[in-house]
GUKEDO-966150 format. One record per residue: x negated, y negated, z negated of N, C-alpha, C in turn. Coordinates in steps of 0.05 Angstrom, whole numbers, plus 5000, padded with zeros to 4 digits. Layout:
<atoms>
ATOM n.xx n.yy n.zz ca.xx ca.yy ca.zz c.xx c.yy c.zz
ATOM X Y Z X Y Z X Y Z
...
</atoms>
This chain:
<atoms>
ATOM n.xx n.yy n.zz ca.xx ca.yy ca.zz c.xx c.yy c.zz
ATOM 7838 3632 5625 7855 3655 5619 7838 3681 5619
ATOM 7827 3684 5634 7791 3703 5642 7784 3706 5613
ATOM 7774 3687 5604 7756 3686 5578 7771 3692 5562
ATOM 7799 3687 5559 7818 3696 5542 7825 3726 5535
ATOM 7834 3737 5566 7831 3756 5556 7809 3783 5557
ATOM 7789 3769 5561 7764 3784 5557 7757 3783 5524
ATOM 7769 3768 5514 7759 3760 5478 7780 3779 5471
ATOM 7797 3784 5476 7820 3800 5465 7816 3825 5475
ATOM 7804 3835 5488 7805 3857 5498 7773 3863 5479
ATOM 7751 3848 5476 7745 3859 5453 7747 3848 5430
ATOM 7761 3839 5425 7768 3840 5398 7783 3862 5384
ATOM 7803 3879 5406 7816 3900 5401 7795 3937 5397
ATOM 7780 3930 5415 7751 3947 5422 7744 3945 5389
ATOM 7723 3927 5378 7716 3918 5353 7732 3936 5331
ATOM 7761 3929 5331 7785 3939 5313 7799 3965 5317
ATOM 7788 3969 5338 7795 4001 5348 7806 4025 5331
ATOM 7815 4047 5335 7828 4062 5311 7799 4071 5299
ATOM 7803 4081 5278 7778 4101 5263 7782 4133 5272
ATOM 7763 4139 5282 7757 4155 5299 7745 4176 5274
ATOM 7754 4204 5284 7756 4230 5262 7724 4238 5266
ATOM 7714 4246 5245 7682 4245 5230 7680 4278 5251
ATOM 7669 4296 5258 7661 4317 5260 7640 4338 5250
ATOM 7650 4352 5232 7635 4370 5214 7637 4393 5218
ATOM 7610 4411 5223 7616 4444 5221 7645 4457 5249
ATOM 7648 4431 5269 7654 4444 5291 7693 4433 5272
ATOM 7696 4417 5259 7723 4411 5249 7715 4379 5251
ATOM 7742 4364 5257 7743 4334 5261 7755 4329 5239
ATOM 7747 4304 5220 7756 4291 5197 7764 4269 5192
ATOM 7794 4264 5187 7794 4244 5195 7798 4219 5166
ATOM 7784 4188 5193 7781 4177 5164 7796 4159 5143
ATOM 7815 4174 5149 7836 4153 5139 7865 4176 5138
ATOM 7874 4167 5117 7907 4192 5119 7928 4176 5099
ATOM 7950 4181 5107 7969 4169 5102 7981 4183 5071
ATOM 7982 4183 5051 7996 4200 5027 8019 4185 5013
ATOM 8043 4187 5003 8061 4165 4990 8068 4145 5006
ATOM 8055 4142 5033 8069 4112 5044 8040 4103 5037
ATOM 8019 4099 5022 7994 4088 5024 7974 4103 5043
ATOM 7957 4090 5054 7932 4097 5060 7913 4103 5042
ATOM 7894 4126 5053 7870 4134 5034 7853 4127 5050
ATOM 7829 4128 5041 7805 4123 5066 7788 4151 5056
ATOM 7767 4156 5077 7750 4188 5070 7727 4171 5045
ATOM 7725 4194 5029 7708 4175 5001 7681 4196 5018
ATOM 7695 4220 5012 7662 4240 5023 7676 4267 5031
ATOM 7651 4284 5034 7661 4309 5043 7635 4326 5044
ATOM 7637 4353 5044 7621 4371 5037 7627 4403 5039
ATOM 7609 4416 5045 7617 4440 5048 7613 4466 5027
ATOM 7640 4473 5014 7642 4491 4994 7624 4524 5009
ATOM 7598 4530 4996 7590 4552 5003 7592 4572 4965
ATOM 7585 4593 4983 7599 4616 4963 7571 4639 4978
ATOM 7553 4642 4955 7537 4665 4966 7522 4656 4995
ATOM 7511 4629 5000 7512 4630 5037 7528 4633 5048
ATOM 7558 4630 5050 7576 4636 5066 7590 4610 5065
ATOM 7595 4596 5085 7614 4573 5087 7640 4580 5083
ATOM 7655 4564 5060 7678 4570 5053 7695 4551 5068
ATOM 7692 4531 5065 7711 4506 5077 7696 4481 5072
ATOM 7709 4462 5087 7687 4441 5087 7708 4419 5064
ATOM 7704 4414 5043 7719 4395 5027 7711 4366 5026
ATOM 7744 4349 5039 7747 4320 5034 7754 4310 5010
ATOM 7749 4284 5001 7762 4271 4986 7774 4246 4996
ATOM 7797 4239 4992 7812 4215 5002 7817 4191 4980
ATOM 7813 4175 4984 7823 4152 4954 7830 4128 4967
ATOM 7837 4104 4946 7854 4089 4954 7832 4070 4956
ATOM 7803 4073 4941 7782 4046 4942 7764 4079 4932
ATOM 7726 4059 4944 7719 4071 4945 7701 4083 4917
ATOM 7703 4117 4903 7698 4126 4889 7669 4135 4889
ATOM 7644 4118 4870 7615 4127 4869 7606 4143 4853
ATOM 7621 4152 4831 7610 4167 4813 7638 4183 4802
ATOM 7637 4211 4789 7664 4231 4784 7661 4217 4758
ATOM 7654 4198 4736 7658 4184 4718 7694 4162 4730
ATOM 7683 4154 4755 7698 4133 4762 7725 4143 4777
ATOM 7714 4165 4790 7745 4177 4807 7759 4200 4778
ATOM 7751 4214 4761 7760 4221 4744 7779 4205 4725
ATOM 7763 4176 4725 7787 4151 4706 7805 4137 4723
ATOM 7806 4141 4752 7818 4116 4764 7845 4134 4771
ATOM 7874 4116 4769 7893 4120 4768 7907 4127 4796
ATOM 7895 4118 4816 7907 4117 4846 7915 4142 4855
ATOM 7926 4154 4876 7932 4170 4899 7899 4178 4910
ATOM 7903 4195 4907 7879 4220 4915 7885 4243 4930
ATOM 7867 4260 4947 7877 4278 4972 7850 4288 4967
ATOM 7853 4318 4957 7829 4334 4965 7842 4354 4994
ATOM 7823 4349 5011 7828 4369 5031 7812 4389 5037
ATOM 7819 4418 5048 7797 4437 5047 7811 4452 5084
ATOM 7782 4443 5095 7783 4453 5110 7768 4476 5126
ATOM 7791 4509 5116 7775 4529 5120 7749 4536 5142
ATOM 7744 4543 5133 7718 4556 5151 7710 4589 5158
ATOM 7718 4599 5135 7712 4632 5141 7729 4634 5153
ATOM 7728 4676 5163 7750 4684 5171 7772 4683 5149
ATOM 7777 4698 5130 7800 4694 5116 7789 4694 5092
ATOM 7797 4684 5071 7799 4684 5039 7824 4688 5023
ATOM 7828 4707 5019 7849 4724 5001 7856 4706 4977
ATOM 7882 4710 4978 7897 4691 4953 7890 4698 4930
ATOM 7876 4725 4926 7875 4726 4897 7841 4711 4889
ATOM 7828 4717 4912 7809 4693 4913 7814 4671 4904
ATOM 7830 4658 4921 7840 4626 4909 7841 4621 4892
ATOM 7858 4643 4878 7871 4630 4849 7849 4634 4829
ATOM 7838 4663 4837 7809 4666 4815 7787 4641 4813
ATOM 7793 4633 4840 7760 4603 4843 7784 4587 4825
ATOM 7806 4581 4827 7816 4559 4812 7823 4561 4782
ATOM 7818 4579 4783 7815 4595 4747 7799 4593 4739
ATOM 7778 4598 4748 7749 4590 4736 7743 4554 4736
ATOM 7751 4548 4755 7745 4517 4759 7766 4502 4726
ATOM 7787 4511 4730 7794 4500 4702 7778 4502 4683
ATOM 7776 4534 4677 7770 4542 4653 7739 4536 4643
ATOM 7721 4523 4669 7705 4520 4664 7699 4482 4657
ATOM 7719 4469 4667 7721 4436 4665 7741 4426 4648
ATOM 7768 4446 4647 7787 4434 4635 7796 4464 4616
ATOM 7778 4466 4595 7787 4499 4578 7811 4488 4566
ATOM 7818 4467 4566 7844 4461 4536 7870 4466 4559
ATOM 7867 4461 4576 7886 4463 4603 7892 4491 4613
ATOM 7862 4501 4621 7872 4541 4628 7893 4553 4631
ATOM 7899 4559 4605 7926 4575 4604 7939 4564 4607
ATOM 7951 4534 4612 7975 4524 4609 7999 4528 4629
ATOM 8026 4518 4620 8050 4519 4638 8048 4509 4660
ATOM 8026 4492 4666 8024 4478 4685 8007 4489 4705
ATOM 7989 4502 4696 7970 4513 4710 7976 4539 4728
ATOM 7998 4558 4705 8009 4577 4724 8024 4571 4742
ATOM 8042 4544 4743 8058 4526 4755 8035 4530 4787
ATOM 8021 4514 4776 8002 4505 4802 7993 4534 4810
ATOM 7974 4549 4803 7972 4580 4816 7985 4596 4828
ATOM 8019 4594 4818 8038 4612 4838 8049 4600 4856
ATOM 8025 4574 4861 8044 4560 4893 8029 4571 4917
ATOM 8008 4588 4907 7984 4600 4923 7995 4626 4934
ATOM 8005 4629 4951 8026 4660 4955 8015 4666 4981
ATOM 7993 4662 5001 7992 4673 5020 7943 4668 5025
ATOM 7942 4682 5048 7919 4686 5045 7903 4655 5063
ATOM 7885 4657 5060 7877 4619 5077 7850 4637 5096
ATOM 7857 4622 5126 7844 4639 5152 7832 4611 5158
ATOM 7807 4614 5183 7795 4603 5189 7819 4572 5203
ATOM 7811 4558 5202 7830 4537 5220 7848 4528 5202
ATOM 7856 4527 5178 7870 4526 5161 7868 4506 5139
ATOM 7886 4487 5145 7884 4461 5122 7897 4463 5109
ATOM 7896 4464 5075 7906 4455 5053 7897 4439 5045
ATOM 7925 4412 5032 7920 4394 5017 7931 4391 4987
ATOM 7911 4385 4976 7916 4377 4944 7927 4351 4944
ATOM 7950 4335 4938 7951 4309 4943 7957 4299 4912
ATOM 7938 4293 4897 7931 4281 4867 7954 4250 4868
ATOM 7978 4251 4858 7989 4226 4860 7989 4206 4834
ATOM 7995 4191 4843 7981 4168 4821 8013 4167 4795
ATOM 8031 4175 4796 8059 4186 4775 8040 4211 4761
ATOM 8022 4225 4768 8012 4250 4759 8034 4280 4778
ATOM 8038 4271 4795 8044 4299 4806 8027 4312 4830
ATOM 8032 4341 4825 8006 4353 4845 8024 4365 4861
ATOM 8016 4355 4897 8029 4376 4911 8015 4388 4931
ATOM 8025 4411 4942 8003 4423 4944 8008 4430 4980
ATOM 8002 4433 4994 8015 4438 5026 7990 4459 5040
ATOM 8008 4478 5057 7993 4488 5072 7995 4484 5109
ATOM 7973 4481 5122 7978 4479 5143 8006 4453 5154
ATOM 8007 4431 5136 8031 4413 5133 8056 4432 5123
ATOM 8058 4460 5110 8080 4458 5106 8077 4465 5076
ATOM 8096 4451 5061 8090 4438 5032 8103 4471 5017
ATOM 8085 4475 4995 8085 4489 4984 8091 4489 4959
ATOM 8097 4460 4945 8116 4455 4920 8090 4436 4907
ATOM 8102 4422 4886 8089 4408 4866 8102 4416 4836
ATOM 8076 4406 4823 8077 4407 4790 8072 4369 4782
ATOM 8083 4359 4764 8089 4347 4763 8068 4340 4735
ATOM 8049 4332 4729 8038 4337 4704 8007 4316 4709
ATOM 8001 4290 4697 7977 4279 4699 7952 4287 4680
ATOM 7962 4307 4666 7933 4326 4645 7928 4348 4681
ATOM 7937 4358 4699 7939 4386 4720 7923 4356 4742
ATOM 7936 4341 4746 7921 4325 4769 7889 4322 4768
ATOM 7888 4313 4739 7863 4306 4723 7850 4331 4730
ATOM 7858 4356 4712 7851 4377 4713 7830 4387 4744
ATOM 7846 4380 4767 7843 4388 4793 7821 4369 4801
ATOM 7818 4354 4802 7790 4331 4806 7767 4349 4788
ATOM 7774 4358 4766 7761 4366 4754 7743 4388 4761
ATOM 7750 4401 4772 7747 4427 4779 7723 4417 4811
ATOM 7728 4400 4822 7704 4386 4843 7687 4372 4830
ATOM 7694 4357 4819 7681 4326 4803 7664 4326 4776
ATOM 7680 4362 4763 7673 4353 4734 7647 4363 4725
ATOM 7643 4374 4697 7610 4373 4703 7601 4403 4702
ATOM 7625 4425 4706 7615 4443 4719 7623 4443 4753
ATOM 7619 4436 4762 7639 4438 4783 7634 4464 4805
ATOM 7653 4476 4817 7655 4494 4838 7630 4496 4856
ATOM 7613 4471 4861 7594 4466 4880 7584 4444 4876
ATOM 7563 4444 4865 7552 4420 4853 7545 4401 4886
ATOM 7530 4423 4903 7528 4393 4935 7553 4384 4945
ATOM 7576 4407 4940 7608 4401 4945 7612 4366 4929
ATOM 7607 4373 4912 7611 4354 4887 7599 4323 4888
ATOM 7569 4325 4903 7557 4309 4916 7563 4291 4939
ATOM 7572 4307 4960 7589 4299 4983 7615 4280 4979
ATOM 7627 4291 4956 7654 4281 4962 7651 4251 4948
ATOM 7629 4251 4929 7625 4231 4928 7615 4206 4950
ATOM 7603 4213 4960 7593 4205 4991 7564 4211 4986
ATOM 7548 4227 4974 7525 4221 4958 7504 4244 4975
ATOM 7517 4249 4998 7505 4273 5012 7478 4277 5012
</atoms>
């Protein structure tokens, strides 16, 4: 009975939860729940701007993504997370980095209904300590949450695409960002 439950007691040790990554003084964790599925952490990386740490960006997927060839085609549930780092970054910031990130990966997209859709869900400023999630769903809708409290979705799989794009694509926001999330650190 000894040996018994000494095997079970590690066996449970062995299988233990997955324990949150720690980056830049923030814990990451490796595994998140989106739709009722699990994601696992693909990579992560830290968006700098001029030398200045902006936030440290995750990617979440459903299997694991090696190349933005492969997470740009694959259909699953996706979670970019950005976890701030500065003191504050001004909304009109936001929307400007995500304006450019289109316009520079997805120009046929830019202007679209969808895009202003997605931009005016951006209504407040992002402070140090501060998680937003992109949650890329596999129907094509984007929703967008701050600090867990949900800030609306656009509903559109050209805007999901679009949004990978803007990390992944082949200009992207941060090319070592871009590296990371791949796992490619």
């Amino acid at each position: 009975m000894k040996k018994l439950f000494i095997a079970l007691a590690l066996t449970l040790l062995a299988a233990g939860p997955s324990f949150a990554l720690e980056v830049a003084g923030v814990k990451l964790d490796q595994a998140v729940t989106i739709h009722g599925q699990q994601l696992k952490l693909n990579g992560y990386g830290i968006r700098k701007k001029f030398f200045v740490k902006v936030y440290i960006g995750s990617l979440y997927s459903s299997k694991r993504l090696a190349s933005a060839a492969e997470a740009l085609s694959d259909s699953g549930d996706k979670l970019i997370r950005m976890n701030f780092l500065h003191s504050k970054v001004e909304k009109e910031k936001i929307i400007a980095a995500f304006s450019e990130g289109f316009a520079n990966n997805s120009p046929d997209l830019a202007d679209s209904i969808e895009v202003k859709k997605f931009l005016a869900l951006f209504t407040s400023d992002f402070n140090r300590g501060d998680v937003v999630d992109l949650a890329l769903g596999s129907a094509g809708v984007v929703s967008v949450s701050h600090n867990g409290r949900q800030l609306g979705t656009v509903a559109s799989a050209k805007l999901a695409r679009g949004v990978l794009a803007i990390y992944l694509g082949d200009k992207p926001a941060d090319e070592a960002l871009k590296k990371g999330l791949l796992g490619k650190d």
